[in-house]
C-alpha positions as CSV (number, residue, x, y, z in Angstrom):
1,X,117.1,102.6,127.5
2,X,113.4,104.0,127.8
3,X,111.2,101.4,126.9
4,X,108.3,103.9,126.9
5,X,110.0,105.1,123.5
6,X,108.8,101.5,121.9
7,X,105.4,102.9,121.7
8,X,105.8,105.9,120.1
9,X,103.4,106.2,117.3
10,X,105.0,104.9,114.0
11,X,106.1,108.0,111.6
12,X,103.6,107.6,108.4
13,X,106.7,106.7,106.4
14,X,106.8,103.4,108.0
15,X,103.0,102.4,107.5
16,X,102.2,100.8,104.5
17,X,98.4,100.5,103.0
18,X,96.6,98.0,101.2
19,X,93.5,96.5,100.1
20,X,91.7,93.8,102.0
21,X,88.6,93.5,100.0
22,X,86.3,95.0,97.9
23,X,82.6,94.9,97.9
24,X,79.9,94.7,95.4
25,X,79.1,98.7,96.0
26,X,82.6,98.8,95.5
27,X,84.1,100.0,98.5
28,X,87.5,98.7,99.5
29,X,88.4,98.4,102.6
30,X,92.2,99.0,103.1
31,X,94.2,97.9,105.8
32,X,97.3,100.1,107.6
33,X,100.0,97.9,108.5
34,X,104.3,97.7,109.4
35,X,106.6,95.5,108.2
36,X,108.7,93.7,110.2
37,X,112.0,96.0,109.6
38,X,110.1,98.6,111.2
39,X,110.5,96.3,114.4
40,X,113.9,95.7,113.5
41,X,114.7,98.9,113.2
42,X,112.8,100.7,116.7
43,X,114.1,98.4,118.5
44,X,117.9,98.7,117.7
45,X,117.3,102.3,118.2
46,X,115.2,102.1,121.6
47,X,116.9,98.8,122.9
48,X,120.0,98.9,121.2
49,X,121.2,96.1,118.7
50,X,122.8,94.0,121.5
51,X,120.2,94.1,123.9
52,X,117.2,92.4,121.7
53,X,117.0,89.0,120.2
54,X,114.6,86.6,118.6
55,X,113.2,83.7,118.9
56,X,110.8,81.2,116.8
57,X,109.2,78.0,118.0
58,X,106.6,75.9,116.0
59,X,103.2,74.9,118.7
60,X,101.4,71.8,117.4
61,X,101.8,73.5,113.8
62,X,102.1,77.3,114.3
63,X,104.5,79.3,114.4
64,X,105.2,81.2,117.9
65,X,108.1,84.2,118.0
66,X,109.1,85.8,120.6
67,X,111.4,89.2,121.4
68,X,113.5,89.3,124.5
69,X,115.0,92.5,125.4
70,X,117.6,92.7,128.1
71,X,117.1,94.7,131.1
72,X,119.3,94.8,134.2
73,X,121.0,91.7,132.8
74,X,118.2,90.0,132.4
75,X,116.3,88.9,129.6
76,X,112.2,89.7,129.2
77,X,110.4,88.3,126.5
78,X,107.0,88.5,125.1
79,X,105.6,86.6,122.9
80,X,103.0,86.0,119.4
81,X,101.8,83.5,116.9
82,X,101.6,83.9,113.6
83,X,100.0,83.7,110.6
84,X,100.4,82.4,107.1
85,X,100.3,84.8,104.0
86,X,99.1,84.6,100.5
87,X,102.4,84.1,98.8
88,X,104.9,82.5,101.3
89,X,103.1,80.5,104.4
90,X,106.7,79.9,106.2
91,X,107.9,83.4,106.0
92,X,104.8,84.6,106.8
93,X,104.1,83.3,109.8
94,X,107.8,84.2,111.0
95,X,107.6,87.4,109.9
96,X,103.4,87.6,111.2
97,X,104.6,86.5,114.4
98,X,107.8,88.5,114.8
99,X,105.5,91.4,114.3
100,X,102.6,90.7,116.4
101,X,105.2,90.0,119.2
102,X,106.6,93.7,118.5
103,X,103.3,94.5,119.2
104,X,103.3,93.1,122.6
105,X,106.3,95.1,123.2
106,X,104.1,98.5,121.9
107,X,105.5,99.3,118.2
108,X,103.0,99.9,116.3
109,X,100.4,99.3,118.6
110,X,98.4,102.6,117.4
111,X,97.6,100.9,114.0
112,X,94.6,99.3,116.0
113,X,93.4,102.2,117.2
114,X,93.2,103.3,113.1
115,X,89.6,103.7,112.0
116,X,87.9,101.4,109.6
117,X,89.6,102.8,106.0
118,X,86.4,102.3,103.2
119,X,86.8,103.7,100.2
120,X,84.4,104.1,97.5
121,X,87.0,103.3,94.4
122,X,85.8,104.5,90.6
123,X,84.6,102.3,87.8
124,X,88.7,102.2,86.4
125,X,89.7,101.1,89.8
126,X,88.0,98.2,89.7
127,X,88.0,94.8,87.7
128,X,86.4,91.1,87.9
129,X,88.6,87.7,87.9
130,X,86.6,84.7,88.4
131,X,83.5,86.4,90.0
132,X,85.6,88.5,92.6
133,X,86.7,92.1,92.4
134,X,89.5,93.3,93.0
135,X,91.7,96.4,92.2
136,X,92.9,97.3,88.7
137,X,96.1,98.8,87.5
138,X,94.8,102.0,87.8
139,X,94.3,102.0,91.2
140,X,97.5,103.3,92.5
141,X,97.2,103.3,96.0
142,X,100.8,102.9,96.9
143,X,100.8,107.0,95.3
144,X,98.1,108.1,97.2
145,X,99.2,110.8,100.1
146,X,98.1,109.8,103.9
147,X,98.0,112.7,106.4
148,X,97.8,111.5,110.1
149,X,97.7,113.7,113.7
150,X,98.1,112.3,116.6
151,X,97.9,113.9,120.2
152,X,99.0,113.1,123.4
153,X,99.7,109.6,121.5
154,X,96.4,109.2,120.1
155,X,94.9,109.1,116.8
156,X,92.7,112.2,115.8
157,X,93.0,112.6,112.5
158,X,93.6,110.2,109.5
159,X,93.0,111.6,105.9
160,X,94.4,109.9,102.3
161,X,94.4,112.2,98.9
162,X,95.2,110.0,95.2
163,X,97.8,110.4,92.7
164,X,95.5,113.6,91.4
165,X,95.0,115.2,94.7
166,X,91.6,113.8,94.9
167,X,90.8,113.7,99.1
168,X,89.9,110.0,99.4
169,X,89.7,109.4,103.0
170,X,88.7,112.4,105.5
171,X,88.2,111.1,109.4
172,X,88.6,113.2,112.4
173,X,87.8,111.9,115.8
């Protein structure tokens, strides 16, 4: 077992997208980010299923998870809090903190190093409820194509084309 492996940048199959906000001008700003099977999943391949577990304790009201992976018959653990999402606060913060603790242990941890995604979307993209934009049905972001380089483990490139082809998001370090 190479722990080293943990850190290995993320393939861009495993990196989702998604819109935090949108401004006035409307820009969106989107966010790259893993979902917790990805953490699963690296570390029954670097660790091994039988030599990871979980753990989740609730601190004065917020949820705390930690992974422990077992080396030289010992356990090593590394913990993370959580926090609650929009549509299930519980699950959130278990799953929130499950992957900010994979974080600790390095999956992922490139997605930081990801550049500040704005994107100027078109009027169609766009709609009002109660005051606030947000995205429309035509925006169809989860069909848009994200190119991504890396070297010697770094980011360098990051680029995202639309369902059309349309180059969205162009940034090169």
């Amino acid at each position: 077992m190479d722990l080293k492996n943990l850190k290995t940048p993320l393939n861009l199959e495993y990196i989702d997208f998604r819109i935090q906000s949108i401004n006035k001008g409307k820009y969106a700003t989107i966010l790259a980010y893993k979902d917790a099977r990805v953490d699963m999943n690296r570390l029954d391949d670097v660790c091994g299923a039988e030599n990871w577990q979980r753990d989740h304790k609730e601190v004065k009201g917020v949820v705390y998870c930690g992974i422990g992976i077992k080396i030289n018959e010992n356990w090593t653990w590394k913990w993370d809090a959580g926090s609650e999402s929009n549509t299930e606060a519980e699950k959130g913060q278990a799953s929130d903190s499950f992957k900010r603790a994979g974080f600790n242990w390095g999956i992922g941890r490139e997605l930081y190093d990801y550049p500040l995604i704005k994107v100027k979307l078109k009027d169609h993209e766009v709609s009002e409820y109660n005051g606030k934009l947000r995205a429309s049905f035509d925006l169809k972001l989860k069909e848009w194509i994200w190119g991504i380089e890396f070297n010697k483990g770094y980011l360098i490139k990051l680029a995202a084309k639309d369902e059309k082809g349309e180059l969205r998001f162009n940034w090169k370090l």
